[in-house]
DSSP file (Angstrom, degrees, kcal/mol; ACC not computed):
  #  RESIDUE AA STRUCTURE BP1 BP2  ACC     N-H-->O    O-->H-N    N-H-->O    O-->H-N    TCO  KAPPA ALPHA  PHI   PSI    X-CA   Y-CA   Z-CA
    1    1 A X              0   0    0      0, 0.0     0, 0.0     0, 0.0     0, 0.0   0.000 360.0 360.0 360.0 133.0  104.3  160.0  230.5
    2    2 A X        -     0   0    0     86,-0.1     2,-0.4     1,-0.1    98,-0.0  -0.151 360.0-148.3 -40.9 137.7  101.3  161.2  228.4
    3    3 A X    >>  +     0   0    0      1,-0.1     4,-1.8     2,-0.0     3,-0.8  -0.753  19.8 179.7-104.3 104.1  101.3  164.8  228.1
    4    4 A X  H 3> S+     0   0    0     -2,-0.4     4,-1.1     1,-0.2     5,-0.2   0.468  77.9  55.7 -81.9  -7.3   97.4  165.2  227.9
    5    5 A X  H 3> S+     0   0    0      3,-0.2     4,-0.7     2,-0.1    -1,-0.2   0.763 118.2  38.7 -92.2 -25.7   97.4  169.3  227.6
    6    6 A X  H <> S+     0   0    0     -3,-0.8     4,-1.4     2,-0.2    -2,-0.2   0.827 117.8  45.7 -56.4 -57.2   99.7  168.8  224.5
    7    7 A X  H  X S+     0   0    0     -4,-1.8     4,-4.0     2,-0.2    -3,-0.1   0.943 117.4  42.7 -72.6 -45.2   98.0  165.9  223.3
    8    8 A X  H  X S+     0   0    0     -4,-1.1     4,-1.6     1,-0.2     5,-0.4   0.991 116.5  51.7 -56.7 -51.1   94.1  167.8  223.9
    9    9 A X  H  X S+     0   0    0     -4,-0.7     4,-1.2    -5,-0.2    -1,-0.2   0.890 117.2  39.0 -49.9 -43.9   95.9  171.3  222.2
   10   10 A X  H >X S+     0   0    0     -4,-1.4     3,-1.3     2,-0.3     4,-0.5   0.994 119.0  47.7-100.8 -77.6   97.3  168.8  218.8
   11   11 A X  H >X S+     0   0    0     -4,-4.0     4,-2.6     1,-0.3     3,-0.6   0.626 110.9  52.5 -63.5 -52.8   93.8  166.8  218.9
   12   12 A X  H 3X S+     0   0    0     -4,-1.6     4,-1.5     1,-0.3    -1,-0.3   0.818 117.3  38.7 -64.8 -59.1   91.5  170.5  219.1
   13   13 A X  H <X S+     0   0    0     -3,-1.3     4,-0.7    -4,-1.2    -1,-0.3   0.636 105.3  57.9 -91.9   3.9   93.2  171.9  216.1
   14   14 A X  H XX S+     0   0    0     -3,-0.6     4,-1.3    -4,-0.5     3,-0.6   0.967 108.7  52.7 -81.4 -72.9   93.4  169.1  214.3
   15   15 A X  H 3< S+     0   0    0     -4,-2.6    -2,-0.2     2,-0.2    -3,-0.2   0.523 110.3  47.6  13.4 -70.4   89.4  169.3  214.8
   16   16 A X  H 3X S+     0   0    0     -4,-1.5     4,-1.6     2,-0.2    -1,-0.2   0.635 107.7  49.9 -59.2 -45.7   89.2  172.7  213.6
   17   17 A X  H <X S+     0   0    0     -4,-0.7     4,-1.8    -3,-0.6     5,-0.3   0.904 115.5  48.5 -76.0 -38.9   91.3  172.3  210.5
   18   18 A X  H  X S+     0   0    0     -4,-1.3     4,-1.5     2,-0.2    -2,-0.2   0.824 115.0  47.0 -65.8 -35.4   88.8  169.0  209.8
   19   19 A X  H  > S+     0   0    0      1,-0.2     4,-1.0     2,-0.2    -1,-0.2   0.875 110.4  47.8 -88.1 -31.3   85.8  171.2  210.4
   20   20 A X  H  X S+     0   0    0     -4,-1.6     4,-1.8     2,-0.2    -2,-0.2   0.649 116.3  44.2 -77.4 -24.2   86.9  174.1  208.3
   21   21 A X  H  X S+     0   0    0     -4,-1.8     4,-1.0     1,-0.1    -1,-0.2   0.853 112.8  58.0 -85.6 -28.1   87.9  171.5  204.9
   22   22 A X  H  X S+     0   0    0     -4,-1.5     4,-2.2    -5,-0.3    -2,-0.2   0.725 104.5  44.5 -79.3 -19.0   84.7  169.9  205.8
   23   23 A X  H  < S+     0   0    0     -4,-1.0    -1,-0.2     2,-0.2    -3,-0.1   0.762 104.0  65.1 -47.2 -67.7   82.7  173.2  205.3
   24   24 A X  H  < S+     0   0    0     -4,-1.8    -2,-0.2     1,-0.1    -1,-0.1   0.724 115.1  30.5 -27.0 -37.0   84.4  174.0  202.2
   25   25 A X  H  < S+     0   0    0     -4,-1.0    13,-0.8     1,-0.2     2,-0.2   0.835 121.9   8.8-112.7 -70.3   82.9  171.0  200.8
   26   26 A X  E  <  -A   37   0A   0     -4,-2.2    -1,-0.2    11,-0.2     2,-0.2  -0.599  59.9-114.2-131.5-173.7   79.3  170.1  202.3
   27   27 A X  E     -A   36   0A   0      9,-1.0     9,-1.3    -2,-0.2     2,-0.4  -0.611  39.7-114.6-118.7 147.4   76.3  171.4  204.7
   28   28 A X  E     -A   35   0A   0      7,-0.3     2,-0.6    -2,-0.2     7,-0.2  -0.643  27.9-131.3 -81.7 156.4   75.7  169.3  208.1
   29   29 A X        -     0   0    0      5,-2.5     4,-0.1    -2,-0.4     0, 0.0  -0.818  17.3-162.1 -86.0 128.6   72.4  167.7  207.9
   30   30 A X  S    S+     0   0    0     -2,-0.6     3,-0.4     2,-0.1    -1,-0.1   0.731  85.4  60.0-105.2  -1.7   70.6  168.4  211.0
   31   31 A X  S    S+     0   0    0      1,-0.2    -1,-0.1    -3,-0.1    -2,-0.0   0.973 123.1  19.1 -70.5 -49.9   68.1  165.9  210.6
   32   32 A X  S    S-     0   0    0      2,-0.1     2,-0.4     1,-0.0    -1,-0.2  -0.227  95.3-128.1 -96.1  51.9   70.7  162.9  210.6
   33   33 A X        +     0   0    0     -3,-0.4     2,-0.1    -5,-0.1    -3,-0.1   0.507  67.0 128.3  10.7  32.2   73.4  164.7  212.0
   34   34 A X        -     0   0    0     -2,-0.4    -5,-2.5    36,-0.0     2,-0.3  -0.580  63.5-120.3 -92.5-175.7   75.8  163.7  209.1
   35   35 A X  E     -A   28   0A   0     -7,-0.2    -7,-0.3    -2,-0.1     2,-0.2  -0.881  35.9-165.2-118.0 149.1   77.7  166.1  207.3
   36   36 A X  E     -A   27   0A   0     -9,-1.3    -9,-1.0    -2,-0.3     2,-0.4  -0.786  20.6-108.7-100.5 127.5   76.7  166.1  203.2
   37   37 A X  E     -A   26   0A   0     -2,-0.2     2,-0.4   -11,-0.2   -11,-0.2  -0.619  24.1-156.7-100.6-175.9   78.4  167.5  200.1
   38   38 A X        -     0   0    0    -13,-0.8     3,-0.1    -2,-0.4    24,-0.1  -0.925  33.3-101.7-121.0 127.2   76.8  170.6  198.1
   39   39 A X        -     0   0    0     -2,-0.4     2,-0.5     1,-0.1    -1,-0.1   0.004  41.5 -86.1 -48.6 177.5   77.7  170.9  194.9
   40   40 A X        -     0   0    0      1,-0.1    -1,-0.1    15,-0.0    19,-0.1  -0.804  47.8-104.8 -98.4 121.7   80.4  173.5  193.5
   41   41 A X        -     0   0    0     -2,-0.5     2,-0.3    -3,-0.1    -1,-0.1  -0.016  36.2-167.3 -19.1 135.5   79.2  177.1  192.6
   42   42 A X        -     0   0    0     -3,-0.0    -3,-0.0     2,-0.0    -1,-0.0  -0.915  14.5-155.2-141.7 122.7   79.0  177.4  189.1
   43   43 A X  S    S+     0   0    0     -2,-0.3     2,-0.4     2,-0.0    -2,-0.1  -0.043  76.5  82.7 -51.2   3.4   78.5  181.4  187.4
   44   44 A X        -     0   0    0      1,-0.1    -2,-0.0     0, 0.0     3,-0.0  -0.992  61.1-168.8-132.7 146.7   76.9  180.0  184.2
   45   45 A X  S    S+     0   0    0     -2,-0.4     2,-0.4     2,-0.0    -1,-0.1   0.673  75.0  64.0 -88.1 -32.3   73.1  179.2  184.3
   46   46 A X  S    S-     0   0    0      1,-0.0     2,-0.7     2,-0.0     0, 0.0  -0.523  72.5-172.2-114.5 142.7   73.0  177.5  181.3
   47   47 A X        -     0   0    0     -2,-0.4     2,-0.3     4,-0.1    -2,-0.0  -0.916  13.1-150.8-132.2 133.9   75.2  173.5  180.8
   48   48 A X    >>  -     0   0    0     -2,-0.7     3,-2.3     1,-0.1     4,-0.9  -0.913  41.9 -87.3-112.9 158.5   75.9  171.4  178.5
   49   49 A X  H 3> S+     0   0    0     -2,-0.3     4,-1.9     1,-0.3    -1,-0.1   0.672 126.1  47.9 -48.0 -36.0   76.5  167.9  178.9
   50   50 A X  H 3> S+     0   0    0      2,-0.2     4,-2.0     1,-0.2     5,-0.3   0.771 114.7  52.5 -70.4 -14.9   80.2  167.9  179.6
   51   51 A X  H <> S+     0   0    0     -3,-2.3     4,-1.9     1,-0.2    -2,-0.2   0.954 106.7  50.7 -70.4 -70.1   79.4  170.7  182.3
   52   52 A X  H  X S+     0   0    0     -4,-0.9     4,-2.1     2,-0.2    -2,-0.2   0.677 109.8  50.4 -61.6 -48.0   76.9  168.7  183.7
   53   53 A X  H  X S+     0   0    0     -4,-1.9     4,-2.1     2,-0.2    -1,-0.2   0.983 111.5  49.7 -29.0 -75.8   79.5  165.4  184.1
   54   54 A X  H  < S+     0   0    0     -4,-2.0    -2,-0.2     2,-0.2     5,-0.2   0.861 103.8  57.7 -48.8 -44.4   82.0  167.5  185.7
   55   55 A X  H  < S+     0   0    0     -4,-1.9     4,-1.0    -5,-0.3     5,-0.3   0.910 112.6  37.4 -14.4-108.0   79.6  168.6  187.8
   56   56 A X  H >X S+     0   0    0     -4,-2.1     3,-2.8     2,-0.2     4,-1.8   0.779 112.9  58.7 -18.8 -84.9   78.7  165.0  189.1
   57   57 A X  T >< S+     0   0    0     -4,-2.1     3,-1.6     1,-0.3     2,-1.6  -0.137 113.8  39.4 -31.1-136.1   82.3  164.0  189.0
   58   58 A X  T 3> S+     0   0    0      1,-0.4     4,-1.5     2,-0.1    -1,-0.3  -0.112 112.2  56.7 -44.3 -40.4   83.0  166.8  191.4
   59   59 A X  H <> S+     0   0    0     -3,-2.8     4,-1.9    -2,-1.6    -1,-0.4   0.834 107.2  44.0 -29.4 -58.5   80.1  166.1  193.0
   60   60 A X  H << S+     0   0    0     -4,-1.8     4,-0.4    -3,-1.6    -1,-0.1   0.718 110.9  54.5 -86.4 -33.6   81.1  162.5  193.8
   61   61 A X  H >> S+     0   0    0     -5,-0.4     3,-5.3     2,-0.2     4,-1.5   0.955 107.7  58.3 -62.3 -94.0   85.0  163.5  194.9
   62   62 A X  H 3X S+     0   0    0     -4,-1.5     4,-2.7     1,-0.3    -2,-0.2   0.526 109.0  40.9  -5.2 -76.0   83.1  165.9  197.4
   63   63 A X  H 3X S+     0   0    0     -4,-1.9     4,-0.6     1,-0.3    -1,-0.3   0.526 112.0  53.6 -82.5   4.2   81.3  163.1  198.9
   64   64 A X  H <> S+     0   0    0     -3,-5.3     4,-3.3    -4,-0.4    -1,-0.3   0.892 111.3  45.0 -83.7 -40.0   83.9  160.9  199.1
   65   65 A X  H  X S+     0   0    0     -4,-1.5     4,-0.7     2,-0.2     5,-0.3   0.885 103.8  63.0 -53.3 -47.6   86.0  163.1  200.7
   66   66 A X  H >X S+     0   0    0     -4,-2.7     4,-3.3    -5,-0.3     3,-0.9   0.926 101.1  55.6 -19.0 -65.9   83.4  164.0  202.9
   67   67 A X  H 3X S+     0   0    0     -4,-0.6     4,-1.6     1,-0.2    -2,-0.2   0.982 108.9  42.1 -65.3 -50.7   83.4  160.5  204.2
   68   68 A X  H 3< S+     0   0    0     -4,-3.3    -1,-0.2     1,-0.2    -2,-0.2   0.443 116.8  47.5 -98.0  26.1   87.1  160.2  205.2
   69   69 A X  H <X S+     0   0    0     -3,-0.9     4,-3.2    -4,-0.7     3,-0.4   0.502 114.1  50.6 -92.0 -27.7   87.3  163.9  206.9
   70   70 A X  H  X S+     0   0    0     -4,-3.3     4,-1.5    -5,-0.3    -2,-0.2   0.994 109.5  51.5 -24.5 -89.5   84.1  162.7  208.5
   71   71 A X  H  X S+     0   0    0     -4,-1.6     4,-0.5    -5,-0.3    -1,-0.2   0.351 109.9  46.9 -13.6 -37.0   86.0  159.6  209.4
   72   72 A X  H  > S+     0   0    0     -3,-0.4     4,-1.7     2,-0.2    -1,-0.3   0.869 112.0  51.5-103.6 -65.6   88.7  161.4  210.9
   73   73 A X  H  X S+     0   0    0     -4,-3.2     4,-2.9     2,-0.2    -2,-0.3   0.739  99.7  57.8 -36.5 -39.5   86.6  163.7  212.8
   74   74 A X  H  X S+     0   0    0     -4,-1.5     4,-1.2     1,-0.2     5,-0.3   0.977 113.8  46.8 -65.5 -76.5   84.5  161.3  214.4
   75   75 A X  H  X S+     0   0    0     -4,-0.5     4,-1.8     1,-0.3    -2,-0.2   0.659 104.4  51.4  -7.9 -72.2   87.6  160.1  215.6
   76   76 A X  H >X S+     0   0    0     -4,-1.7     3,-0.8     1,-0.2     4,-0.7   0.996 117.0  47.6 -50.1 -65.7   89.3  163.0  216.7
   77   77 A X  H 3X S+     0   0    0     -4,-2.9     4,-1.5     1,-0.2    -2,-0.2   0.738 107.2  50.5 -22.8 -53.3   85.9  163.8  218.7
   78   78 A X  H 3X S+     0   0    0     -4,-1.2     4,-1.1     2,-0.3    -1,-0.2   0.733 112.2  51.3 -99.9 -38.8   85.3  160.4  220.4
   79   79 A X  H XX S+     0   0    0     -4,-1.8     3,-3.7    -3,-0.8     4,-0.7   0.923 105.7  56.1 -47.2-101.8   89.2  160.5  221.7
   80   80 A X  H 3< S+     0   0    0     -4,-0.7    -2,-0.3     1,-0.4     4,-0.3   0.674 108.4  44.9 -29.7 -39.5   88.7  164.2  223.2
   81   81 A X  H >< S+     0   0    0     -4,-1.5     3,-0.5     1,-0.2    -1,-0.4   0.965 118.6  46.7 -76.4 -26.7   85.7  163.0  225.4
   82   82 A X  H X< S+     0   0    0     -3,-3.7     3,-3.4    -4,-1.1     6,-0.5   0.622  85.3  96.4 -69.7 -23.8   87.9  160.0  226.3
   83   83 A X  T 3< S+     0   0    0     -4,-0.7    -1,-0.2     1,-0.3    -2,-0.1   0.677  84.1  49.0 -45.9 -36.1   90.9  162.1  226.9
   84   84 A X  T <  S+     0   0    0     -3,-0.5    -1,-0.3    -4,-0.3    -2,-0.1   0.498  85.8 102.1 -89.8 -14.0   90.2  162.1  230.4
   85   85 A X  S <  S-     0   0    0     -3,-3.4    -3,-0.0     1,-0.1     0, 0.0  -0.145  80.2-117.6 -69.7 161.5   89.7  158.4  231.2
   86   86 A X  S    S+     0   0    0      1,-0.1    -1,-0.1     4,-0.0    -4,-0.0   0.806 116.4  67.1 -76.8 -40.0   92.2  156.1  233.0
   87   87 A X  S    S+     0   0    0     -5,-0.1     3,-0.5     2,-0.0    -1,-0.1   0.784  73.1 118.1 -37.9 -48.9   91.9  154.1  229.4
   88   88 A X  S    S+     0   0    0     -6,-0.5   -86,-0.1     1,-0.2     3,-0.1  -0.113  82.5  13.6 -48.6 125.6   93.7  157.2  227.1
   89   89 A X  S    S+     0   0    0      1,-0.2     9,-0.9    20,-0.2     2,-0.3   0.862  99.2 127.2  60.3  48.7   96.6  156.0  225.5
   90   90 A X  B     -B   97   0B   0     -3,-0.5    -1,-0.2     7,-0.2     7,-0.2  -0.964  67.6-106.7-119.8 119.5   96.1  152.6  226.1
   91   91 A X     >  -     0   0    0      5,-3.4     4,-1.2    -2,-0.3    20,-0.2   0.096  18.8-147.8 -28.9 134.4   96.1  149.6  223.5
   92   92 A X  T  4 S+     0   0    0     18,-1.5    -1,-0.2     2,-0.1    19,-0.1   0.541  96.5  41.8 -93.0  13.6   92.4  148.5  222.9
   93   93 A X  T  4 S+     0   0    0      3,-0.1    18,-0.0     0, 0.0    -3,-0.0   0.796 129.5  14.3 -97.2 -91.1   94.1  144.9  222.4
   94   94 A X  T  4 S-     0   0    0      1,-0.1    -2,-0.1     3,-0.1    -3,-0.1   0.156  95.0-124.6-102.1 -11.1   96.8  144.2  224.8
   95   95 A X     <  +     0   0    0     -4,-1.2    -1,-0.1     1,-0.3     3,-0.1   0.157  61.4 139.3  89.5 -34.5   96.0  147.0  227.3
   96   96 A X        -     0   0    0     -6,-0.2    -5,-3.4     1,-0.2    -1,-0.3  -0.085  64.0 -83.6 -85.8 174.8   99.1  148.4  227.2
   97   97 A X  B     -B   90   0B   0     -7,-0.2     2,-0.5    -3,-0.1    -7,-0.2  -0.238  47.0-121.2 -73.4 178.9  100.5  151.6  227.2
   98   98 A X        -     0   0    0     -9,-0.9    -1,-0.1    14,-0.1     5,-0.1  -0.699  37.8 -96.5 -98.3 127.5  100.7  153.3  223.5
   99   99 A X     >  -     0   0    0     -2,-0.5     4,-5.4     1,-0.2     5,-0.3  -0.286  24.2-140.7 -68.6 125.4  104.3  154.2  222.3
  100  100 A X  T  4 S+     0   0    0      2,-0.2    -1,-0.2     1,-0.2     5,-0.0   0.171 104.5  60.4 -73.2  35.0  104.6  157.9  223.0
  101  101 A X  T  > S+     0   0    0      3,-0.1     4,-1.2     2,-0.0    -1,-0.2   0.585 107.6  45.9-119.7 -46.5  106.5  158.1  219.5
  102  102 A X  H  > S+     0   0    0      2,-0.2     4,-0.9     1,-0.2    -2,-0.2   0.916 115.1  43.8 -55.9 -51.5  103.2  156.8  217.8
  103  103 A X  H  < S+     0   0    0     -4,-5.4    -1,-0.2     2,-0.2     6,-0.2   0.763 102.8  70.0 -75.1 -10.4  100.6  159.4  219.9
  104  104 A X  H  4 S+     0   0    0     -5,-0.3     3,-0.2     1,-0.2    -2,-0.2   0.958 116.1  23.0 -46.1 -84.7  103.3  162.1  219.1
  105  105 A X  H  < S+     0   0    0     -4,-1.2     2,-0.4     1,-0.2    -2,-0.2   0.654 134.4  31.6 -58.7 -30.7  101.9  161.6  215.5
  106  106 A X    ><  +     0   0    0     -4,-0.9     3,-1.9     1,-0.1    -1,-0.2  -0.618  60.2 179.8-136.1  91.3   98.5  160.2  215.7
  107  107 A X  T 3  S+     0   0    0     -2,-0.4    -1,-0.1     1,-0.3    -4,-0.1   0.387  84.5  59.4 -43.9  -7.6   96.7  161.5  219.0
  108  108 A X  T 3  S+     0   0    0     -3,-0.1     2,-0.7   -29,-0.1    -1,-0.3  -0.101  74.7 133.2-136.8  -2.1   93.7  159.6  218.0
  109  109 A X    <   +     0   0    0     -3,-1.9   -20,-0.2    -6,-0.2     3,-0.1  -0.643  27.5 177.1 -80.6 125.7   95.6  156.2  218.0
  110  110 A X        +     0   0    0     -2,-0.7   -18,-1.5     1,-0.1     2,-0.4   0.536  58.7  66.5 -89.4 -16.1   93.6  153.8  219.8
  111  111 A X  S    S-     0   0    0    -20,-0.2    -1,-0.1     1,-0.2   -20,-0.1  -0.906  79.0-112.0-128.4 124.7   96.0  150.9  219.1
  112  112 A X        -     0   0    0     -2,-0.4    -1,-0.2   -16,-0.2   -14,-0.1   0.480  44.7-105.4  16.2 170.7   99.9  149.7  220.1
  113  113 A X  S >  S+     0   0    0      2,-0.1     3,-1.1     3,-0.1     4,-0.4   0.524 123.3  60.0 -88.9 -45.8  102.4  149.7  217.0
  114  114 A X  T 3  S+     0   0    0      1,-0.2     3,-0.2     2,-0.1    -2,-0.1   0.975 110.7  34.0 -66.1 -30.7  102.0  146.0  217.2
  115  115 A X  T 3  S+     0   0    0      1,-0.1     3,-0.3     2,-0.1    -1,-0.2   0.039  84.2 110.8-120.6  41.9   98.3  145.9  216.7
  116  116 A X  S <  S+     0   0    0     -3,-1.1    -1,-0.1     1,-0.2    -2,-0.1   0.967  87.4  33.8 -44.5 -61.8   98.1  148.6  214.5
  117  117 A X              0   0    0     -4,-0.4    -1,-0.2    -3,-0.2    -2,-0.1   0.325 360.0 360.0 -91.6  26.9   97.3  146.5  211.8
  118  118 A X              0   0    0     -3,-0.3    -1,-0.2    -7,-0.0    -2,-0.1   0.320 360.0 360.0-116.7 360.0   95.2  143.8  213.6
């Protein structure tokens, strides 16, 4: 049997920790509700071209990262409004229930261990 106050408690900090790396990094947009990165603080005004590289490169790690904490998030979210449904912790192939050894670990899994990878 699900425990769904366990599962909601794990998912919710999970959340938190996702919201808090994702801050670190970039600004929410509020026109397209995505989240963006921001460059890294830099104490010198003045660059020279290899400053100015790293820069980008750091830049470009930001926003990749961005995208799979994003990723995660959306996730975690879209579970937590679901959390409540007769559907939660049910395959979204086969219907069945979800191996409580697999939602121990991934709260947010939407699919069996058999159609994990399908």
């Amino acid at each position: 049997m699900l425990d769904k106050k366990k599962i909601k408690e794990k998912l919710e900090k999970e959340r938190d920790v996702l919201l808090d790396q994702i801050r670190d990094i970039g600004k929410l947009n509020p026109e397209t509700n995505e989240w963006e990165a921001v460059p890294e603080e830099r104490d010198s005004r003045e660059s020279d071209q290899n400053d100015m590289a790293d820069r980008f490169e750091d830049f470009e790690e930001r926003s990749a990262m961005i995208k799979v904490l994003e990723s995660r998030l959306n996730d975690i979210l879209s579970v937590l409004k679901e959390l409540n449904k007769e559907s939660f912790g049910k395959c979204e192939v086969c219907k069945k229930d979800i191996e409580m050894s697999r939602m121990e670990v991934n709260p947010a899994a939407k699919t069996c261990k058999k159609h994990l990878n399908g």
